[in-house]
KEMARFI-253312 format. One line per 3 residues: number of its first residue (from 0); their letters; for each residue x, y, z of C-alpha. Coordinates in nm, 3 decimals, decimal comma, always signed. Layout:
<pts>
NUM> A> X Y Z  ...
</pts>
This chain:
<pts>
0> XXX> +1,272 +0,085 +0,477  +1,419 -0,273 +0,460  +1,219 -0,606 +0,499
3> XXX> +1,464 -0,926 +0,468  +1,278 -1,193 +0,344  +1,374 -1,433 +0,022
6> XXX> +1,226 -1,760 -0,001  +1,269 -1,921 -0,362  +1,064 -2,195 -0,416
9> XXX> +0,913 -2,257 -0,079  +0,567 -2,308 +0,090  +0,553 -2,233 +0,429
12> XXX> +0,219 -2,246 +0,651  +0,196 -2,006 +0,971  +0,169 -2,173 +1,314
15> XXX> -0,012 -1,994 +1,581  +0,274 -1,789 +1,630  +0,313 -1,690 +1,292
18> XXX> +0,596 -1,492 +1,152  +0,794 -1,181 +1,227  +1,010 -0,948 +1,009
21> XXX> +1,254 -0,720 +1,147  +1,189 -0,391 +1,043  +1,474 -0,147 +0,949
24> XXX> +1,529 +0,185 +0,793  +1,744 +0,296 +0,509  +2,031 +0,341 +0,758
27> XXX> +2,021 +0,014 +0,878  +1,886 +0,148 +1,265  +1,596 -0,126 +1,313
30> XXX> +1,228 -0,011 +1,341  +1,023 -0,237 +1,459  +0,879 -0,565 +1,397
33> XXX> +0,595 -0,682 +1,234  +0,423 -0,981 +1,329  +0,212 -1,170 +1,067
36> XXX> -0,018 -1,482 +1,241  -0,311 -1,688 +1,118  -0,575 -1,445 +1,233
39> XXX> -0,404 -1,099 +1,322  -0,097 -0,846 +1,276  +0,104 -0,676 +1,524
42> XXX> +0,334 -0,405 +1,466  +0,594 -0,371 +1,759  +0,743 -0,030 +1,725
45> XXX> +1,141 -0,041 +1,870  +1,200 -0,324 +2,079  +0,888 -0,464 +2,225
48> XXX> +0,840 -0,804 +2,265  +0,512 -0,995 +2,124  +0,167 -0,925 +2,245
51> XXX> +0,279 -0,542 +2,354  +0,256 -0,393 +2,020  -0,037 -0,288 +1,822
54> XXX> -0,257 -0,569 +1,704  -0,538 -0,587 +1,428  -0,709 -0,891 +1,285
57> XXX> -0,580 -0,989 +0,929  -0,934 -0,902 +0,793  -0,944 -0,516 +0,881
60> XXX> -0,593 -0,521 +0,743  -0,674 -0,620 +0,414  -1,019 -0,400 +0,363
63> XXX> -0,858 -0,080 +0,471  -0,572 -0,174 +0,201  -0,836 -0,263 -0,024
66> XXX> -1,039 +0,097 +0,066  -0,767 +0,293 -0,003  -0,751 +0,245 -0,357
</pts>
């Protein structure tokens, strides 16, 4: 998978619509895009625009990381 992202020295605080990274396999062939906001994340498998993906709060994100240790 590859996630483009390098930020060296910067802060940056989500707005309401948050932030998305373009998704991409080892071949290049994009994925999908995942959308992280203030409250929840979307994942946006192919090309599907924002709000038609599959959304869960931040919260239940980060326990069923933290519950699958």
């Amino acid at each position: 998978m590859e996630v483009k992202l390098k930020l060296d020295d910067v802060s940056i605080t989500l707005g309401n619509k948050g932030i998305v990274l373009k998704i991409a396999d080892n071949q290049g062939k994009h994925v999908g895009d995942l959308r992280i906001g203030k409250a929840t994340v979307e994942w946006m498998k192919g090309r599907t625009r924002d709000g038609n993906g599959i959304k869960i709060r931040l919260e239940e994100l980060i326990r069923a990381i933290e519950d699958a240790d």
